[in-house]
FIVO-174634 format. One record per residue (C-alpha): residue number from 1; residue in one letter; x, y, z. Coordinates in pm, 1 decimal. Each point is the difference from the previous one (the first is absolute). Layout:
# FIVO-174634
<num:NUM, residu:a, u:X, v:Y, w:Z>
...
//
This chain:
# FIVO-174634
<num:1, residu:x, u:170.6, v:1502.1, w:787.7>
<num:2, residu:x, u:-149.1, v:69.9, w:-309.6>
<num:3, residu:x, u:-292.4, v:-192.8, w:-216.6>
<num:4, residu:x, u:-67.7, v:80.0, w:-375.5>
<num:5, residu:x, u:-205.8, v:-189.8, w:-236.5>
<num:6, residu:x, u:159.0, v:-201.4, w:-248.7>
<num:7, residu:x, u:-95.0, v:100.0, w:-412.2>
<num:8, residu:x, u:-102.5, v:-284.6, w:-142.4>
<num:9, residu:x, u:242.5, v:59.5, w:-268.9>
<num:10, residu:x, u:315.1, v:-100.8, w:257.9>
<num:11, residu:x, u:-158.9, v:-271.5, w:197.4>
<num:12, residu:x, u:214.7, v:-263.8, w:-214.3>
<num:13, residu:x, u:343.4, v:162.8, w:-51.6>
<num:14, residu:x, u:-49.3, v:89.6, w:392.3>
<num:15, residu:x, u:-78.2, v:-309.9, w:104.4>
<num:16, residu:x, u:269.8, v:-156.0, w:-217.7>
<num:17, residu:x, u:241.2, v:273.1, w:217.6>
<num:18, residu:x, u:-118.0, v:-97.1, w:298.0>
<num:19, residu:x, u:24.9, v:-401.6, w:-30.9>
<num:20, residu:x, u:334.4, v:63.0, w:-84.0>
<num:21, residu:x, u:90.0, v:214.3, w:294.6>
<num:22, residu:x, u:-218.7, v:-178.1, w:263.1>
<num:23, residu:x, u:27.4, v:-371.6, w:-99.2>
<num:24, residu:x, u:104.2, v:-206.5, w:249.2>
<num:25, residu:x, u:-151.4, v:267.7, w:306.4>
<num:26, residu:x, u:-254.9, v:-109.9, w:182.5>
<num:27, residu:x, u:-317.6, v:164.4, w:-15.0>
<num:28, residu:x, u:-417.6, v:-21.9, w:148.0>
<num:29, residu:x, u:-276.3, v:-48.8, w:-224.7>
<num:30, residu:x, u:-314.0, v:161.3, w:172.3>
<num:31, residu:x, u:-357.2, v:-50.4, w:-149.7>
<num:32, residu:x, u:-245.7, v:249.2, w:105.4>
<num:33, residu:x, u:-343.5, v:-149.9, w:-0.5>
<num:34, residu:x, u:-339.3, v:225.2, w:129.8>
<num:35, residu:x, u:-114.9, v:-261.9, w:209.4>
<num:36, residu:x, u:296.4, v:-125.4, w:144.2>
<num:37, residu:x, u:264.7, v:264.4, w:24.8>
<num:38, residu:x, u:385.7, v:-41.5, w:-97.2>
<num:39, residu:x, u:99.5, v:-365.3, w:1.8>
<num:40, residu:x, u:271.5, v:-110.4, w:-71.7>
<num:41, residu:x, u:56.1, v:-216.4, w:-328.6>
<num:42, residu:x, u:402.3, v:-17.0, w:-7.5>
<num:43, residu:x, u:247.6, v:46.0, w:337.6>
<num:44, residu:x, u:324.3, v:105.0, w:-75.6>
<num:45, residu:x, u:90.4, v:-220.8, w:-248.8>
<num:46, residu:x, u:305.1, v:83.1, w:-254.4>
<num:47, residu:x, u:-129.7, v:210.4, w:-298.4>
<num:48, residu:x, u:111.8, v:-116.6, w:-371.6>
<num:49, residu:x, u:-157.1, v:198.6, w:-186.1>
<num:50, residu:x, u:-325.8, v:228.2, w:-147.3>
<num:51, residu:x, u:-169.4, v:-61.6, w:-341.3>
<num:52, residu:x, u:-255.9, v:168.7, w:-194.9>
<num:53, residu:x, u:-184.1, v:-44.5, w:-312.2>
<num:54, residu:x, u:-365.1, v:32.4, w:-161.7>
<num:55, residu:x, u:-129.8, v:-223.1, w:244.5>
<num:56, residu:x, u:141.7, v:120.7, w:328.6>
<num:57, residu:x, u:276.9, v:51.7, w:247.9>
<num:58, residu:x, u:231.5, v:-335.7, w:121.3>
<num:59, residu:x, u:190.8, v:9.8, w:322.5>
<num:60, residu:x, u:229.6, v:-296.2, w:-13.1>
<num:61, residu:x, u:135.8, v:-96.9, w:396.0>
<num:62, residu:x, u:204.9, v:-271.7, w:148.8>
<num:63, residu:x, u:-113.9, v:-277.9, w:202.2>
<num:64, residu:x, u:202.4, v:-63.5, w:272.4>
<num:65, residu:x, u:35.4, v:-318.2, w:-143.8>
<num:66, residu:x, u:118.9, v:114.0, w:-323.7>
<num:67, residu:x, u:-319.9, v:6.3, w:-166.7>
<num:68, residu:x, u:-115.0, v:259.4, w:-244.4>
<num:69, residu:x, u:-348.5, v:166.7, w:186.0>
<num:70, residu:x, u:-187.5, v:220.0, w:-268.4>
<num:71, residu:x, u:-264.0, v:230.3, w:90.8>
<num:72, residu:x, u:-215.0, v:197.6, w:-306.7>
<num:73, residu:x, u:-206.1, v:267.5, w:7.9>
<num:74, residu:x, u:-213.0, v:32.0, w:-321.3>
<num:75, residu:x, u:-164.1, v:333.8, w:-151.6>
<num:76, residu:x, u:223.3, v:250.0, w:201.5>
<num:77, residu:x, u:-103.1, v:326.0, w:-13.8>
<num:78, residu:x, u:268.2, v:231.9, w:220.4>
<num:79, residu:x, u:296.6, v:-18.9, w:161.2>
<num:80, residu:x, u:169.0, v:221.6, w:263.0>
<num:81, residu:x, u:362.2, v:-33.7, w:135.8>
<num:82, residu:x, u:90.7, v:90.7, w:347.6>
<num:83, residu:x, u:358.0, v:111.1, w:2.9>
<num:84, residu:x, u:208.3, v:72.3, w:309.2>
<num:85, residu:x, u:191.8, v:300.5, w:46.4>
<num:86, residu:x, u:349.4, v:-188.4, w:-112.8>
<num:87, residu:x, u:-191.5, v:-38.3, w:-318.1>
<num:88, residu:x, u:-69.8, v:-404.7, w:45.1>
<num:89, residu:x, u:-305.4, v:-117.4, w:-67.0>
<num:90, residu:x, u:-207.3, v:-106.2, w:323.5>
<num:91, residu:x, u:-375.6, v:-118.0, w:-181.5>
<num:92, residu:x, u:-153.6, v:-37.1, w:-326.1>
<num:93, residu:x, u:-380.4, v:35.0, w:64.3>
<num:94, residu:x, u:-171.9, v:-200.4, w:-268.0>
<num:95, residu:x, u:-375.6, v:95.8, w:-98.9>
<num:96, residu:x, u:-249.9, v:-244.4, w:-214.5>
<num:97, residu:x, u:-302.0, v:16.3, w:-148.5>
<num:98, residu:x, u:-77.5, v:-319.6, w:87.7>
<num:99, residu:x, u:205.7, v:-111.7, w:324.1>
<num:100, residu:x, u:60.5, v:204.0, w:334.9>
<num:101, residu:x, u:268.1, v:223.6, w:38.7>
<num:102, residu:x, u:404.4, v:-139.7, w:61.2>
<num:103, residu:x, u:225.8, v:131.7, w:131.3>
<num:104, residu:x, u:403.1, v:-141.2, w:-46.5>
<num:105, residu:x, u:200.1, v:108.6, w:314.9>
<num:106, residu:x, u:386.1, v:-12.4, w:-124.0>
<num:107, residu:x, u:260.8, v:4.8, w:202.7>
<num:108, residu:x, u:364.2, v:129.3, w:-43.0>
<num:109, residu:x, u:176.9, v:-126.1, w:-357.1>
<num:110, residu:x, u:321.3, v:-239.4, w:80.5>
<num:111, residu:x, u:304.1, v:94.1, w:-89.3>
<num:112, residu:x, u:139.3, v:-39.7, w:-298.8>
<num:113, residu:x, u:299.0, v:-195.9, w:25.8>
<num:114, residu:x, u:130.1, v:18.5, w:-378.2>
<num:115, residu:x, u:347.5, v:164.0, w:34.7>
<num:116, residu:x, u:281.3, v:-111.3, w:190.5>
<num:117, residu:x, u:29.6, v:195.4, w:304.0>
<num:118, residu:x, u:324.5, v:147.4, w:23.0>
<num:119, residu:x, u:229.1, v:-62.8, w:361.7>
//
């Protein structure tokens, strides 16, 4: 595995990348707080996508009763990406000036099923 910081400059076109390719994957949403340790904040619930703008970062998941479940974190300062040997992308560690630390565990991208498969 291998983690690199993000530039600032390609957190949106990244994260644009990446909701396309892991949308629909489920994925954890870890908070790390000093006095508590990692909880947990979102259990392997389907992924639709990552946003970011002026005011922060948007991870968009699935309910497992169809509902949309947003979770922002405002005034992000870095971002590292944990990528797995295959070259899939295992964690996005999120740092804020103003929150604790997240972490997004993703797991493997389905499949695309957009061409015929041929018998």
């Amino acid at each position: 595995m291998e983690t690199r910081e993000l530039l600032r400059e390609n957190w949106t076109k990244t994260f644009d990348s990446l909701s396309r390719m892991y949308s629909g994957s489920t994925a954890t949403l870890e908070i790390l707080d000093g006095d508590l340790g990692a909880q947990i904040e979102v259990d392997e619930l389907p992924l639709r996508g990552i946003t970011c703008d002026a005011s922060g970062i948007e991870m968009i998941f699935v309910t497992r009763d169809g509902q949309h479940l947003a979770h922002r974190i405002t005034n992000p300062q870095r971002i590292h990406i944990e990528e797995r040997d295959d070259g899939f992308v295992a964690a996005i560690g999120i740092v804020s000036s103003s929150e604790p630390e997240a972490i997004l565990r993703l797991h493997q991208p389905l499949p695309s099923r957009l061409l015929p498969r041929e018998t």
